[in-house]
C-alpha positions as CSV (number, residue, x, y, z in Angstrom):
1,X,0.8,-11.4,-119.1
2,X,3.5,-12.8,-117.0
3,X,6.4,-11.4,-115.4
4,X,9.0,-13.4,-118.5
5,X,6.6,-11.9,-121.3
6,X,6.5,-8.1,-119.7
7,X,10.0,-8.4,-119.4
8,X,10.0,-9.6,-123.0
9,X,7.8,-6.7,-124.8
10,X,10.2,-4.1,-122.0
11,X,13.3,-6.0,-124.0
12,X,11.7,-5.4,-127.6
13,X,10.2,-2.1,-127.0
14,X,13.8,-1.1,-125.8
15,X,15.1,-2.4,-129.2
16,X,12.5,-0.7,-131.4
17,X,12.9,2.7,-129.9
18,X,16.3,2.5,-130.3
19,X,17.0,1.3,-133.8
20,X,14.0,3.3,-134.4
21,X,15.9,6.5,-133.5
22,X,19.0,5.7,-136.0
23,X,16.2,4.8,-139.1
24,X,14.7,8.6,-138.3
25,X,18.5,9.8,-138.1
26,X,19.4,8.4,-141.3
27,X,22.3,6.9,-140.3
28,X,20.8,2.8,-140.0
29,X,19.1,0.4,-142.4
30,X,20.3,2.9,-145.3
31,X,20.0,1.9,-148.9
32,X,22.6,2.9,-151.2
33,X,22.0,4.7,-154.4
34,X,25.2,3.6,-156.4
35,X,24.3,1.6,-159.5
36,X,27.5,-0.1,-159.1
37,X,30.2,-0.6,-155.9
38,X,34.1,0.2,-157.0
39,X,34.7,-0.8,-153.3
40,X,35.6,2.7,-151.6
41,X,32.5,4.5,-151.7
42,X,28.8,4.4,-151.3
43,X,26.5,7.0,-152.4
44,X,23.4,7.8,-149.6
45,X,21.0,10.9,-150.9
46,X,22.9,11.3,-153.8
47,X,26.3,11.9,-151.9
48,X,29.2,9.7,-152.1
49,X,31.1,8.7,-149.0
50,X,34.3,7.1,-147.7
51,X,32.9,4.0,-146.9
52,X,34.3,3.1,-143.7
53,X,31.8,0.4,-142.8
54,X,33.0,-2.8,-144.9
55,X,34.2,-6.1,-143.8
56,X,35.3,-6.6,-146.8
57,X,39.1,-6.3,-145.4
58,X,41.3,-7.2,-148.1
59,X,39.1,-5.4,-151.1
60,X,38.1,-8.7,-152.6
61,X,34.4,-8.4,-153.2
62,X,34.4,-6.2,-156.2
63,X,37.2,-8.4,-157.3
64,X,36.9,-9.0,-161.3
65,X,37.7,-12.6,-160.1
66,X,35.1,-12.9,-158.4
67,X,32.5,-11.6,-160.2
68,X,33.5,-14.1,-163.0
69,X,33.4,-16.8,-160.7
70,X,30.1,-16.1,-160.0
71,X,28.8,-15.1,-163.4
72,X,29.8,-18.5,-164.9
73,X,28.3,-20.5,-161.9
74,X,24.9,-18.6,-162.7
75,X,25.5,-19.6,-165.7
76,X,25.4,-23.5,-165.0
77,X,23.1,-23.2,-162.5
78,X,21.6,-20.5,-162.5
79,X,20.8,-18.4,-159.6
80,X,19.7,-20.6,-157.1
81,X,20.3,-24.8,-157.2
82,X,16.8,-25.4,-155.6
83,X,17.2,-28.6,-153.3
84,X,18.0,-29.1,-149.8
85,X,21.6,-30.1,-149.6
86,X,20.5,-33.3,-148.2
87,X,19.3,-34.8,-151.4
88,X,21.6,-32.9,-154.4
89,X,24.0,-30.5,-154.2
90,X,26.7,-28.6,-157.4
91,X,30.0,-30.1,-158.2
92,X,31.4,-26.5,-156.3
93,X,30.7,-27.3,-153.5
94,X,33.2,-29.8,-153.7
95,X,35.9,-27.3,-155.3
96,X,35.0,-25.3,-152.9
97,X,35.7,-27.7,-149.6
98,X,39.2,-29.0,-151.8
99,X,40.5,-25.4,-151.6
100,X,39.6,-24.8,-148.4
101,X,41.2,-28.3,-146.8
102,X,44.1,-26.4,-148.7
103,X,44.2,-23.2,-146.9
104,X,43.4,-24.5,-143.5
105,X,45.6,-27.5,-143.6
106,X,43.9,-29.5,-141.5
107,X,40.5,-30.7,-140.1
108,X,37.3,-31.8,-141.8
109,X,35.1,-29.3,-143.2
110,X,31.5,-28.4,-143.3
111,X,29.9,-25.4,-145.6
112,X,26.5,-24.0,-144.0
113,X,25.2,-20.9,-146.1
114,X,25.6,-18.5,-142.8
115,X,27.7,-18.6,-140.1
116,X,24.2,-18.8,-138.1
117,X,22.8,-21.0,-139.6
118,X,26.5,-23.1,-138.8
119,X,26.0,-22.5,-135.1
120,X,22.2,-23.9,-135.4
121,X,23.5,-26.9,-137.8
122,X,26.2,-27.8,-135.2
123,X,25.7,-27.3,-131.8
124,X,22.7,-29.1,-130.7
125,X,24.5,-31.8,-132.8
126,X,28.0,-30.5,-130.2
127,X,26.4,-30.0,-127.1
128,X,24.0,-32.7,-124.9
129,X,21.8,-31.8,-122.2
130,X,24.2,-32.9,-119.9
131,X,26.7,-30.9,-120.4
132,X,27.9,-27.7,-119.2
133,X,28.2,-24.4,-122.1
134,X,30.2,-21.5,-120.7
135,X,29.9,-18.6,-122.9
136,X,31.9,-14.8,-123.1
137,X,29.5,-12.5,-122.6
138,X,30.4,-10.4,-125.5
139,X,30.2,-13.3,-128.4
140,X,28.5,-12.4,-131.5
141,X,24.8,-12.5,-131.6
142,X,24.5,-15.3,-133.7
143,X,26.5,-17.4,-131.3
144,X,24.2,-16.6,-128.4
145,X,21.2,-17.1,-130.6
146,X,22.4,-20.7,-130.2
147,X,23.1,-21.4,-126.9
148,X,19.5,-19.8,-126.7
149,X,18.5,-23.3,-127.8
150,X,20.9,-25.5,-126.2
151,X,18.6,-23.3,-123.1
152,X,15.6,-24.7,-124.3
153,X,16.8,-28.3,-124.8
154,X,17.9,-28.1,-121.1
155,X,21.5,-27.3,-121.2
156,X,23.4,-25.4,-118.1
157,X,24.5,-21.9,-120.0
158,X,26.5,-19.7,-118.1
159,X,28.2,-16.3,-119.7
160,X,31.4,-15.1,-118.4
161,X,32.9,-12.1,-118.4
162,X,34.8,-10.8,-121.6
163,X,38.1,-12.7,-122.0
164,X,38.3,-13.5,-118.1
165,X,40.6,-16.6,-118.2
166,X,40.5,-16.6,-114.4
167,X,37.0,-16.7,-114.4
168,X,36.9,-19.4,-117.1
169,X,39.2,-21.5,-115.3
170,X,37.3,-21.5,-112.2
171,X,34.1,-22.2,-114.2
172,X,35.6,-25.1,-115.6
173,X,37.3,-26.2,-112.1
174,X,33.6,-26.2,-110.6
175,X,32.3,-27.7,-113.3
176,X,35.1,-30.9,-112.6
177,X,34.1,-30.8,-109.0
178,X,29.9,-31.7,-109.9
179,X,31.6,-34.6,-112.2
180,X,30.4,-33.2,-115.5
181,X,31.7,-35.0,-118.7
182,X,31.9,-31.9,-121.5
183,X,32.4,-28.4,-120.8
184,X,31.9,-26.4,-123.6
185,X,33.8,-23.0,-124.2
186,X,32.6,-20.7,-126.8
187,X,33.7,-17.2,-127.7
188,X,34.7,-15.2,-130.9
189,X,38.0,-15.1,-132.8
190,X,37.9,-11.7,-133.2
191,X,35.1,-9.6,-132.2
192,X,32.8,-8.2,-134.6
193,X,32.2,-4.7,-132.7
194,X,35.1,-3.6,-130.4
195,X,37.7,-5.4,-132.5
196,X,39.6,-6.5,-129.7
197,X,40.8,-10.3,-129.8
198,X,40.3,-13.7,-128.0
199,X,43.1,-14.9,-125.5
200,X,44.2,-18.4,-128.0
201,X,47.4,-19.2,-126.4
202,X,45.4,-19.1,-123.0
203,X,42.2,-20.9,-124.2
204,X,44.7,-23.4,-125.7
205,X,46.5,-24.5,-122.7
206,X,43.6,-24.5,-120.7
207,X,42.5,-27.5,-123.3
208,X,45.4,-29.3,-122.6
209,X,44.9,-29.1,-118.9
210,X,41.9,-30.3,-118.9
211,X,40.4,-32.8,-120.7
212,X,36.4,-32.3,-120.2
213,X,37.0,-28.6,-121.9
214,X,35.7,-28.4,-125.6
215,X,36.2,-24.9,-127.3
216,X,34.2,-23.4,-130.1
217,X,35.3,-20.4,-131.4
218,X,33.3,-18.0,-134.2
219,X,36.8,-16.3,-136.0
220,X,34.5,-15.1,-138.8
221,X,36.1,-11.4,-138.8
222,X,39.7,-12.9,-138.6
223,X,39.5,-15.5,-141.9
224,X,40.5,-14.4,-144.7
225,X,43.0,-11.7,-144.3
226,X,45.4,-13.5,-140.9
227,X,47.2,-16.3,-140.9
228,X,49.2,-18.6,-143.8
229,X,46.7,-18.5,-146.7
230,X,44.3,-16.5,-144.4
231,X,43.1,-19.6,-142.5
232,X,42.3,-16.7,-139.8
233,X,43.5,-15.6,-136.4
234,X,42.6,-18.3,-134.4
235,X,45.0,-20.9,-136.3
236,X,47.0,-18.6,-137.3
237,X,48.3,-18.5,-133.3
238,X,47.5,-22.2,-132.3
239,X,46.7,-25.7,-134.2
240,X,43.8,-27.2,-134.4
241,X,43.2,-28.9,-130.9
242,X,41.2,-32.4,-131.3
243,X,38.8,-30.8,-129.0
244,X,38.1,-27.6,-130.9
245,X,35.8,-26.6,-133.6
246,X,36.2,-23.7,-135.6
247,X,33.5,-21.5,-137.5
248,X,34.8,-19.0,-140.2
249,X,32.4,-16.9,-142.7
250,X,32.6,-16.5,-146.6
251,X,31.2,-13.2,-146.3
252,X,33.1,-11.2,-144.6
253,X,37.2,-10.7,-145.7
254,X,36.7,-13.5,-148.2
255,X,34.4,-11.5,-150.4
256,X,32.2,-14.1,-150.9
257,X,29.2,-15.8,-149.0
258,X,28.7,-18.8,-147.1
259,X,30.7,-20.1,-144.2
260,X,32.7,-23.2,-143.4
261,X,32.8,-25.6,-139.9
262,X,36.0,-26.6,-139.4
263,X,36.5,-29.9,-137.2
264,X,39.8,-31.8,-136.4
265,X,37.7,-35.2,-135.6
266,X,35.8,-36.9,-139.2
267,X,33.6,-38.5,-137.4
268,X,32.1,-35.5,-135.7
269,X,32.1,-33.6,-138.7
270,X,30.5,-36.5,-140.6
271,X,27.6,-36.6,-137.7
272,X,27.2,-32.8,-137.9
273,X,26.7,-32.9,-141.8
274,X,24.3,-35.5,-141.6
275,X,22.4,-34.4,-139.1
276,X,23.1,-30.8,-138.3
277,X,18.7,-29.6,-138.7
278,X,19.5,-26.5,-141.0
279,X,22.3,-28.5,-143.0
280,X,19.2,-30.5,-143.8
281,X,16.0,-27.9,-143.8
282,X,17.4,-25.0,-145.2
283,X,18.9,-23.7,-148.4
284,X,22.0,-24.3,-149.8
285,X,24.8,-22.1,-150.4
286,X,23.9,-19.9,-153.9
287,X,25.8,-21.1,-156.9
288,X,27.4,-17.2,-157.7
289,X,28.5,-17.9,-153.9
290,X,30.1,-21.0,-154.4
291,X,31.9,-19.6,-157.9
292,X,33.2,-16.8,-156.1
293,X,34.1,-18.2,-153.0
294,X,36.0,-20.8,-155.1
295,X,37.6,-17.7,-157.3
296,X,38.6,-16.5,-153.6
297,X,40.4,-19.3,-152.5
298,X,42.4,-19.8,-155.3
299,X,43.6,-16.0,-154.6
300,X,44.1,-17.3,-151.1
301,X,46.6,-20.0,-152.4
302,X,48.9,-17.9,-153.9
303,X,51.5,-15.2,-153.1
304,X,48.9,-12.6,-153.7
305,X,47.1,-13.4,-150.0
306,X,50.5,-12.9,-148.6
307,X,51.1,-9.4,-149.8
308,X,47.4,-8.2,-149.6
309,X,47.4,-9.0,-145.9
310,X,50.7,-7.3,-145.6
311,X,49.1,-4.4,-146.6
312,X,46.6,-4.5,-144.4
313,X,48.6,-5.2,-141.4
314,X,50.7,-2.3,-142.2
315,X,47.3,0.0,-142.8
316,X,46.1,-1.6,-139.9
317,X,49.1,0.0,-137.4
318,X,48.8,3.1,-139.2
319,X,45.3,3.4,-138.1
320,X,46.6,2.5,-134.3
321,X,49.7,5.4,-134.7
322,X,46.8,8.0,-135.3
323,X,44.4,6.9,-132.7
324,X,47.0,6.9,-130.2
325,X,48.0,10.2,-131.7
326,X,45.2,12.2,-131.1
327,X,44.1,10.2,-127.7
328,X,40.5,9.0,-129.3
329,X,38.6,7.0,-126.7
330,X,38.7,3.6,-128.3
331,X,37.9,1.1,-126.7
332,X,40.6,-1.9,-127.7
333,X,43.6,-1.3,-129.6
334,X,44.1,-4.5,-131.0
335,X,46.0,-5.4,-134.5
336,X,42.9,-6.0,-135.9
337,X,41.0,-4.0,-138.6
338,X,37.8,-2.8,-136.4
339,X,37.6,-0.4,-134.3
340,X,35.2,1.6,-131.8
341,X,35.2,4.9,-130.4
342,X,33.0,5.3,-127.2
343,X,31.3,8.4,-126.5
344,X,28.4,7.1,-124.5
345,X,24.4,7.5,-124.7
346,X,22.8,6.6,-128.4
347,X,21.7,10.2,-129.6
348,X,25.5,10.7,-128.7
349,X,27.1,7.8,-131.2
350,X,24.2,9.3,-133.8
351,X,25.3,13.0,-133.5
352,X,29.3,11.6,-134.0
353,X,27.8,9.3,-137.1
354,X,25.8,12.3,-138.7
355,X,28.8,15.1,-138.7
356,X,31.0,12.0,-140.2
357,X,28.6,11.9,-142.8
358,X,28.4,15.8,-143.1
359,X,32.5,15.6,-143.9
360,X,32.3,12.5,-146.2
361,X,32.5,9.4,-144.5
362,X,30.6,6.6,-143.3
363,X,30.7,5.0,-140.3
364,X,28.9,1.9,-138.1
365,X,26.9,4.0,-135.4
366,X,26.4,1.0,-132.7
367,X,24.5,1.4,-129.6
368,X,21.6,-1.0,-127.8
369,X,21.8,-3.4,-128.8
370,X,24.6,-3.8,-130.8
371,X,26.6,-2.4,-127.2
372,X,25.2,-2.0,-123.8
373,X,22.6,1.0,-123.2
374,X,25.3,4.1,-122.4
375,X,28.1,2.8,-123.8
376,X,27.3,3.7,-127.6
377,X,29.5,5.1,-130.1
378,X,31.3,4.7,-133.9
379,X,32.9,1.5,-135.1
380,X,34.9,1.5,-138.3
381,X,36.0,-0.8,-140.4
382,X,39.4,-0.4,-142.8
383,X,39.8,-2.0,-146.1
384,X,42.3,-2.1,-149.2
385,X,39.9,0.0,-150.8
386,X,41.4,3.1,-148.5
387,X,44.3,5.3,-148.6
388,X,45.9,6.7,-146.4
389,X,45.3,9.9,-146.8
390,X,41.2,8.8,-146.6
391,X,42.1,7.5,-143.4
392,X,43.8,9.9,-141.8
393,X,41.2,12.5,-143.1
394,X,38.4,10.4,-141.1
395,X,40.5,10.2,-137.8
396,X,41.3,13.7,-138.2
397,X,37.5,14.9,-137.9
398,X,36.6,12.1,-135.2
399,X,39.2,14.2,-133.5
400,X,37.4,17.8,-134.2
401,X,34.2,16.4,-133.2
402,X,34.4,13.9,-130.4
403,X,35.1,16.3,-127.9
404,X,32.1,18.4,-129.0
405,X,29.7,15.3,-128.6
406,X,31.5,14.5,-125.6
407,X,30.9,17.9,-124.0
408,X,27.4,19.1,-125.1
409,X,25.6,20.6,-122.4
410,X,23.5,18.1,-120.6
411,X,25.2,15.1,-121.7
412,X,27.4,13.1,-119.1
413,X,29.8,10.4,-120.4
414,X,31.2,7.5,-118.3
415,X,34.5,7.2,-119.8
416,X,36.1,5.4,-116.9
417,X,37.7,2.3,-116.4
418,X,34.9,0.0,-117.2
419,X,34.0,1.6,-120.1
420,X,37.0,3.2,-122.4
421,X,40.0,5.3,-122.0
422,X,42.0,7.0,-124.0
423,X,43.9,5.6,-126.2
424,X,47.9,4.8,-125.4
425,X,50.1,2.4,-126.4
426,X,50.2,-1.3,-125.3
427,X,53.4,-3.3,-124.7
């Protein structure tokens, strides 16, 4: 075998051991017992718990609405409309893209079933061989996944450290200097496991600077619940720059499934819906999807967004107050609604997840390769569903018990610098 495949099995065998350890914990690839979901809880062994692992942020997926959407789309259609968008495709879709052109306001939209399978649909279509794809190291999988094939196609891919806008800068300087046409930016909105949020205003001048810089940005874990009408972080703190596309999901805050491609240029977004390869040679978005999603948007469109994000905002500092309060090691303390609490090695983050689960909540336990090997620990989500006083319960035993994970004999913890400190309050 070669040096590239041994590395490969090393990378895999790494990956199996470790998720490996969670199944045998109990605390991964869990099934739920509950016959139904009210939102708040899940039942695992027969024990109902706090469920503090959602994305659903503003509490929309149980939503009565919802479900009716969805119910009268089966209806219709039935549970699956089983034809490549490319050849026929339900009137919702339509709805669907109507309401959304509302709620963002702007652009030309595109609706892949999956965020990932958005990124595979448009950025081979994006990016050509010639160009240059500069990509934060900590963007979501799915993103990465991509550029994987842009790789294989013969495209220069270079990762940059997390939300270095020197570093990007003088990336895209050198990139100038060899006369390349495109440079291509990508990064998350939000990010999915340390919660902490892209630079926008930066990112945003550094379009106008220079014209060869393209930016796409994954905001799936900030639509829905930021911004007027929840068109999500990222427009909801710059517009739509003709060289940006935007990728939001369905699945997440929205309650729903699916995921949308937002582009400010029609004629891009007309060449990536026509020849975007899983727009074409994959399945479409499920018609209880589309009901629902359009059931969503409507919400989305009236006052009621407005004060259910308002709400979660205001949950959203409470949860900052108390980590700050009892000095948890979390790693970003961004206004967002994830969060992550480092404690270090994996059997660490599963010890904190298990005695969570002994007092009644669950959590995300994340290590390799969710996080880098060592730097494991808990990420947890907040939704509508939880009070306050739920809340302030699970912070209140993360306190009791990090410390005692922390300090087992044996164990040592980087909690420097690099890693995370202690939580204190930002400016």
């Amino acid at each position: 075998m070669s040096r590239s495949g041994l590395r490969h099995e090393r990378v895999l065998d790494l990956i199996e051991t470790s998720m490996g350890h969670g199944v045998e914990a109990g605390v991964i690839r869990l099934r739920v017992d509950d016959q139904a979901s009210a939102g708040d809880t899940i039942t695992l062994g027969g024990r109902p718990l706090v469920n503090f692992g959602s994305c659903a942020y503003l509490g929309l997926n149980v939503d009565p609405r919802l479900k009716q959407g969805a119910i009268d789309a089966i209806r219709r259609f039935g549970p699956v409309f089983s034809s490549s968008t490319a050849y026929t495709s339900i009137d919702l879709y339509t709805l669907l893209e109507d309401r959304l052109a509302q709620m963002f306001g702007t652009g030309h939209i595109v609706l892949p079933a999956t965020t990932t399978l958005g990124h595979l649909a448009a950025l081979p279509v994006l990016v050509s061989p010639d160009d240059v794809v500069l990509i934060d190291t900590q963007s979501h999988a799915s993103l990465r996944l991509a550029t994987d094939v842009l790789r294989g196609r013969g495209v220069s891919v270079t990762d940059l450290p997390h939300n270095d806008m020197s570093a990007l800068e003088s990336a895209i300087q050198k990139a100038e200097s060899n006369r390349v046409c495109r440079i291509w930016y990508m990064a998350d909105g939000i990010y999915s496991m340390h919660g902490d949020v892209a630079p926008v205003h930066t990112i945003a001048d550094l379009l106008d600077r220079h014209p060869a810089l393209h930016v796409y940005l994954d905001d799936a874990h900030g639509f829905g619940w930021r911004g007027k009408h929840g068109r999500g972080y990222v427009l909801d703190k710059t517009p739509l720059h003709e060289r940006m596309v935007i990728v939001v999901s369905l699945a997440k805050s929205f309650g729903t499934g699916g995921a949308a491609l937002l582009f400010a240029d029609p004629a891009t977004a007309r060449r990536v819906w026509l020849t975007g390869g899983t727009l074409t040679f994959s399945g479409p978005i499920h018609p209880a999807e589309l009901g629902a999603a359009v059931a969503a948007a409507e919400i989305h469109l009236s006052d009621e967004q407005a004060e259910r994000q308002t709400k979660l905002i205001r949950q959203i500092d409470f949860v900052r107050d108390l980590l700050v309060e009892h000095q948890l090691p979390v790693v970003s303390l961004d206004p967002t609604p994830i969060w992550f609490i480092r404690v270090g090695r994996h059997d660490q983050a599963i010890n904190l997840a298990k005695r969570l689960m002994q007092d009644g909540f669950y959590t995300n336990t994340s290590a390799f390769p969710a996080v880098p090997r060592g730097k494991g620990g808990i990420r947890f989500t907040q939704t509508l569903y939880q009070t306050d006083d739920q809340i302030r319960a699970l912070i209140n035993s993360m306190a009791r018990h990090v410390p005692e994970v922390v300090d087992e004999p044996g164990v040592i913890v980087d909690l420097t610098e690099e890693t995370a400190q202690p939580a204190a309050k930002s400016a």
